[in-house]
N, C-alpha and C positions, 0 to 999 in steps of 0.2 A: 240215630237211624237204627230201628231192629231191622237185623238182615242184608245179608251184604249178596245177594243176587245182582243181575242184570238192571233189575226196576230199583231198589237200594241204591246200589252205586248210581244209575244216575241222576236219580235224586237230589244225593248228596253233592254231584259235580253241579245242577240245576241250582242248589244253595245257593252253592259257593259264585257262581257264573251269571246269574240274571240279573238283570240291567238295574241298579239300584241295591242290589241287596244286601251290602254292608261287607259283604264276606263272609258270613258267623263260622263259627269254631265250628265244626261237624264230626261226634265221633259216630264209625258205623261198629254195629257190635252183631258179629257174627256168631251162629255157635257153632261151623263145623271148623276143618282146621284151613281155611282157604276158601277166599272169596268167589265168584261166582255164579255160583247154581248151578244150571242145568247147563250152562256154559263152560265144558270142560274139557279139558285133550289127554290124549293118553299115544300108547304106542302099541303097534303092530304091526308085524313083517319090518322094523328098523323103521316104520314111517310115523311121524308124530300128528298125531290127525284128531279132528273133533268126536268126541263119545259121547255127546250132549247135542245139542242143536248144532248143525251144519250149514245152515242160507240163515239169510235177512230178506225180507221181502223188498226188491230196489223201490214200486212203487209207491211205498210210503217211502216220507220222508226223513223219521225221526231217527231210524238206527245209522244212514249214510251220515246224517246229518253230523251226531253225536260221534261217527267215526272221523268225519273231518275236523270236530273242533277237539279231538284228543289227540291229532294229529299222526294220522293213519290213513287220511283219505286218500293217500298216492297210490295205498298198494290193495286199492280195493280191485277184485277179481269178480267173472261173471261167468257161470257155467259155462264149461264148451259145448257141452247138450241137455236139455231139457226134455228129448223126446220120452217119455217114459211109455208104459204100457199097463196092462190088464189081464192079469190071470184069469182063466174063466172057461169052463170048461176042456180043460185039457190043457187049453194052449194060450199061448201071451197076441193078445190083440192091441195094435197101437191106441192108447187112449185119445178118442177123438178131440179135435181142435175147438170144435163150436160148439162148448157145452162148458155150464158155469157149476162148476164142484156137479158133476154128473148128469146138472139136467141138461137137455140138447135144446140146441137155437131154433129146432124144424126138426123136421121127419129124415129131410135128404142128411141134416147132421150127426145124424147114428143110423138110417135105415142098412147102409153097405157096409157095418163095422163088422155085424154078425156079432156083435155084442148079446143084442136080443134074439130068440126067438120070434119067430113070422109073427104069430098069433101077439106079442107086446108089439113089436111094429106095426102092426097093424091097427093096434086099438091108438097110439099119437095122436092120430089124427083129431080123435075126440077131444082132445082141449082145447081144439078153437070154438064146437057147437056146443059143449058143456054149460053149463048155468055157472056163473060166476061162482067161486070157492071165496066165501069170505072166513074172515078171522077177525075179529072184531078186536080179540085177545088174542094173546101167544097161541101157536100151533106148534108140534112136535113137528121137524122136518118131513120125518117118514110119512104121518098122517096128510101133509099137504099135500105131496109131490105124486104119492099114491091115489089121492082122489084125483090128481091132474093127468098122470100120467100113466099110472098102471103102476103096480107092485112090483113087477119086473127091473123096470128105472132104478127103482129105490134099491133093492139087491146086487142088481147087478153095475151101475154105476155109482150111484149116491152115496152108496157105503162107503165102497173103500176109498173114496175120495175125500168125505166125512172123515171116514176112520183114520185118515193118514196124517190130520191135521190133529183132532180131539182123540184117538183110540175111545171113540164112542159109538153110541148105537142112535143112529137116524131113528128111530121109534121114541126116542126121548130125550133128542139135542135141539131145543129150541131154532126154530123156521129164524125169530129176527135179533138172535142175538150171534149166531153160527154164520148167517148167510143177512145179513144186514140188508145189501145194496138189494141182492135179488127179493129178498121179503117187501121192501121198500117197492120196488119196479112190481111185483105182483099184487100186490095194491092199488094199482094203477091200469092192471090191466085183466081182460077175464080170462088171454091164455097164460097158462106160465111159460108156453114156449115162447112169446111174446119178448113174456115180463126178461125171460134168459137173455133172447136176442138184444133186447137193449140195452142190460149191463154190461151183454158180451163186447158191443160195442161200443161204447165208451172206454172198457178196457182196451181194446186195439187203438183205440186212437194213442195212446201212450207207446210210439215206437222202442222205446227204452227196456232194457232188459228187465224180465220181472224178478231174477235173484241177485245176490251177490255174495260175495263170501271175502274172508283174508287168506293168501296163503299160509299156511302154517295152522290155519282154523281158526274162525271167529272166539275161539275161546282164547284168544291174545287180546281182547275185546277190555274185559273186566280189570287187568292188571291197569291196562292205561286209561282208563275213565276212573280209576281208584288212586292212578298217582296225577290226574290232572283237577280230581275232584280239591287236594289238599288237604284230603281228612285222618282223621287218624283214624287206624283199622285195627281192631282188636278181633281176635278168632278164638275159635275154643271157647266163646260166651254165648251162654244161653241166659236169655230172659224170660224170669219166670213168673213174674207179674209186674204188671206196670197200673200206677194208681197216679190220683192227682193229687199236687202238692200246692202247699200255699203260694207260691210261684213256680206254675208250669209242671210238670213231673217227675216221679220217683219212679226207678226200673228196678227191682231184687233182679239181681245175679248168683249165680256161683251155691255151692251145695249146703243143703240147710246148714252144718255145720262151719259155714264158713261165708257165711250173705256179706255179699257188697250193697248196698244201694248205691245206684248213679241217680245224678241229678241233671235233671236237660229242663231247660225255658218253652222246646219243642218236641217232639218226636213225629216221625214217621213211621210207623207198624209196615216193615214191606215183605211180609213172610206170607206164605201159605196160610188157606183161610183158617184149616184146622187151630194150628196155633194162634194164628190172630185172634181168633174167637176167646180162647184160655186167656191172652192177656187181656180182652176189652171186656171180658167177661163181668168185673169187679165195676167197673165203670159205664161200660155203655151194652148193658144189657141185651138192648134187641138188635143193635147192630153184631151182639157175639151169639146171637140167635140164628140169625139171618148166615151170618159165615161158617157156623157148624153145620148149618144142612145144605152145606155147597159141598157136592161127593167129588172123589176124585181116578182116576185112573192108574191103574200103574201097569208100567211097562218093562223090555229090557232090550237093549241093544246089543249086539252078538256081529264084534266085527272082525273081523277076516281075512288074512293073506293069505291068496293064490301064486303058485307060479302061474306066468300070462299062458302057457300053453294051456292050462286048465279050462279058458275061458274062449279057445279055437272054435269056430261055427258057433257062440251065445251070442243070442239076439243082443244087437250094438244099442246103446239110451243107456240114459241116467238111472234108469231101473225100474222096480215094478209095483202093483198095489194085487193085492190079494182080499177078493170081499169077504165076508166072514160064509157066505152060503155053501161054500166051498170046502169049512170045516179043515183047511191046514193051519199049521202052526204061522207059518209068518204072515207078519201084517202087511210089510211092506219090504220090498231090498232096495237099496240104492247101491249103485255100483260107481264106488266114488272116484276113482281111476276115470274113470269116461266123464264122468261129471266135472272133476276139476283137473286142471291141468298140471297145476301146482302137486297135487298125490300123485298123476303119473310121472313124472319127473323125479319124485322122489327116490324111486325104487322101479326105473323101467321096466324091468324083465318081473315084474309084479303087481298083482290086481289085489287092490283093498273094495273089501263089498263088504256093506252093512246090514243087519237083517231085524227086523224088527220086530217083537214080539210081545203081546201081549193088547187083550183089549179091556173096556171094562165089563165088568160081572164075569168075565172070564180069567181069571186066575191060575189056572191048576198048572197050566207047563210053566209059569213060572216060579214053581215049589220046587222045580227038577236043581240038581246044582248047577258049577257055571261048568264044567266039563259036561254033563249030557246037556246041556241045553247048547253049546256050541258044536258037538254031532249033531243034534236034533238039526239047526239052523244049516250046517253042512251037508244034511241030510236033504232038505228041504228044495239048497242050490242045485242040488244035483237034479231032485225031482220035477221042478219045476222050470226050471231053466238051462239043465242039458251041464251042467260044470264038469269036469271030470277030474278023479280024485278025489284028495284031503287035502286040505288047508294048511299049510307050515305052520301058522301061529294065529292065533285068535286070541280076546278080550272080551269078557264079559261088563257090561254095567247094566247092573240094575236103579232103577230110576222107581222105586216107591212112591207112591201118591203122587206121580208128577203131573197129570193132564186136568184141572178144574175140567169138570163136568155143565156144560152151558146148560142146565135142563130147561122145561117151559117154564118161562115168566121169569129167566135169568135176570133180564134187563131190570125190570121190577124192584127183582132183590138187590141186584146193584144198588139202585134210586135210595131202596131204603137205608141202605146199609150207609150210604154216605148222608144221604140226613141225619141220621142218629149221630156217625162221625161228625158233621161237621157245626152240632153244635155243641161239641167239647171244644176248648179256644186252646189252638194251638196243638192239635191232633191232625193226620191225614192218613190213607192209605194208600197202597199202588200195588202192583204184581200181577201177574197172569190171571187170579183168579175172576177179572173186575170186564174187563173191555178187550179181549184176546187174548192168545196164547202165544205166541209170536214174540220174537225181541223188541221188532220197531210198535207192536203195541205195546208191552212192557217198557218200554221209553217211554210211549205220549202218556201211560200212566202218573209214569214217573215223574215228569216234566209237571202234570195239573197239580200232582202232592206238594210240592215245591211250591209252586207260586200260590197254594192255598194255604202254605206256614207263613212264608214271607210276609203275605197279606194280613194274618193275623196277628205275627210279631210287628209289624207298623203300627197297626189299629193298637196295640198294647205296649204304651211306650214301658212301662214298669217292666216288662218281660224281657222287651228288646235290649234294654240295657244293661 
């Protein structure tokens, strides 16, 4: 296993665990110094809390799933509020209910929000007598949603709704690789208000919470899928090429002056496309084609203790989105004291709030160091959402090339990239960069890598043995 991320580790526990599969020996080989990824906790204000991803999506399956068979599922948690909001002109409007990642179900489901201007409320209507929008091929989000709905939509909701998942630009994150269900249902139908209303509903019919978390933060996640995996975990290794060997593969480690070769019967590549592409490069060509021109985002998060009196008269919710038209530093806050219950218990008489920062092609505030960019982000609280004060103590993480960029015709490159993988015998891949950004999609990743080794270590008894 290269890479001991989220998709990695449960990879390796998916070896170890699927119905038939021998058991095999699994080492993961990580190069920073601790497993993970973007799955990580740190400390502020005395409170030990997630600086990496926060939620799992409840309505998928695979992240509860995998938290229940590593035996954690007793103490899975479920926001105490989800209301969040919208920056936007001046002031924070509650983010409407009947609207899927920003488009609305109807007219009446953004007309009263004051989200939009009269004159974009008023042109909605035109997507019921419009001529059909096809896309025969990918479409960029922005270009759909703007032929349907007016320009307005896309800025003032799309974005930062967009943006809060990818830190990307609706002008160039693919319609059916971002927004799957809704691109599918606009397919089907000639409004998109339509096409929204009927994924909207389907989603409601799932009374069940849509997040959940662990107390203490889902980055308690990785250590016990890593000790239930059985495998052996090596850190501080980087892999600097992987070739194929007369049985299965050869990985170079460790500094020219000093090469390890390992030898594996399998591998899984579960790192970031960049690097994946460096190691498949030698071997599978256009699948290390296809993953070098997969761009990425980088961001940073800037989190926060407050004394609670700072936070007297701030709008109550799990927090806020900031579209980029707006031209401020943060992308998004989550105020995670409201949000989880488990943070405010931690440190009663204290407020942990997260701020987010950075989009892609927009880099430059995060060149600031990690002391101005935690005023900047203090700065920001105050501006936008009324906080009063400083902060007692703040954390910086910077998150480098963390967010794959879904561009048009992502799905495509997908396609290809795993044909090319999957006819090397005894290769697979997984990770964010493939079928979501999210944990419980880096699970179901993870899970198909797995039973795409197994299946070929079967078909190859010489290997398997």
């Amino acid at each position: 296993m290269i890479g001991g991320g989220i998709a990695g580790l449960a990879a390796a526990y998916y070896l170890r665990h699927s119905e038939g599969s021998g058991a095999p020996r699994v080492t993961i080989l990580e190069s920073a110094p601790t497993v993970g990824g973007k799955l990580r906790l740190g400390e502020v204000g005395g409170v030990g809390i997630d600086v990496g991803a926060e939620a799992l999506l409840a309505r998928r399956p695979e992240a509860l799933d995998l938290i229940e068979a590593v035996g954690l599922g007793h103490e899975v948690v479920h926001p105490d509020t989800t209301s969040a909001a919208l920056w936007s002109r001046g002031e924070l409007h509650p983010i409407p209910v009947d609207q899927i990642m920003g488009v609305p179900t109807g007219v009446p489901a953004i007309g009263g929000s004051r989200l939009l201007s009269r004159a974009a409320t008023a042109r909605l209507p035109l997507d019921h007598v419009l001529p059909r929008t096809r896309f025969d091929e990918d479409v960029a989000v922005g270009t759909y949603v703007t032929a349907r709905l007016g320009r307005e939509v896309v800025d003032r909701l799309v974005e930062p709704l967009l943006g809060g998942v990818y830190a990307g630009r609706a002008d160039t994150l693919s319609f059916a690789a971002t927004m799957p269900d809704l691109a599918a249902a606009a397919g089907r139908h000639r409004s998109l208000m339509d096409a929204a209303r009927e994924v909207r509903g389907a989603a409601t019919r799932d009374t069940g919470p849509a997040f959940a978390g662990l107390p203490g933060g889902i980055a308690r996640l990785p250590a016990a899928v890593a000790a239930a995996a059985g495998a052996q975990v090596r850190t501080g290794v980087t892999v600097r090429e992987l070739r194929r060997a007369s049985a299965g593969w050869s990985m170079t480690t460790g500094p020219t002056r000093e090469i390890d070769e390992i030898a594996a019967d399998a591998v899984i590549v579960a790192v970031p496309a960049r690097p994946a592409a460096r190691l498949l490069e030698a071997e599978l060509p256009v699948a290390a084609a296809e993953l070098a021109a997969l761009d990425y985002a980088s961001v940073a998060l800037v989190t926060l203790a407050y004394p609670r009196a700072a936070f007297d008269g701030v709008r109550q919710g799990s927090g806020f989105l900031v579209p980029p038209i707006e031209h401020r530093v943060a992308k998004g806050v989550t105020i995670s004291s409201a949000k989880w219950a488990w943070v405010a218990a931690a440190e009663p008489g204290t407020v942990i709030v997260r701020v987010s920062i950075g989009r892609y092609g927009d880099q430059h505030d995060l060149q600031r160091d990690d002391a101005d960019l935690a005023s900047l982000a203090a700065a920001e609280l105050t501006d936008l959402a009324g906080v009063r004060g400083a902060p007692i103590d703040a954390i910086v993480t910077r998150w480098g090339g963390a967010l794959p960029q879904y561009a048009v015709g992502h799905r495509d490159r997908v396609r290809r990239i795993r044909e090319a993988v999957a006819a090397a015998p005894a290769l697979a891949v997984c990770g964010a960069a493939y079928d979501g950004v999210g944990v419980a999609a880096c699970i179901a990743t993870a899970r198909l890598a797995a039973e795409s080794i197994l299946a070929d270590l079967a078909n190859l008894p010489a290997i398997a043995s």
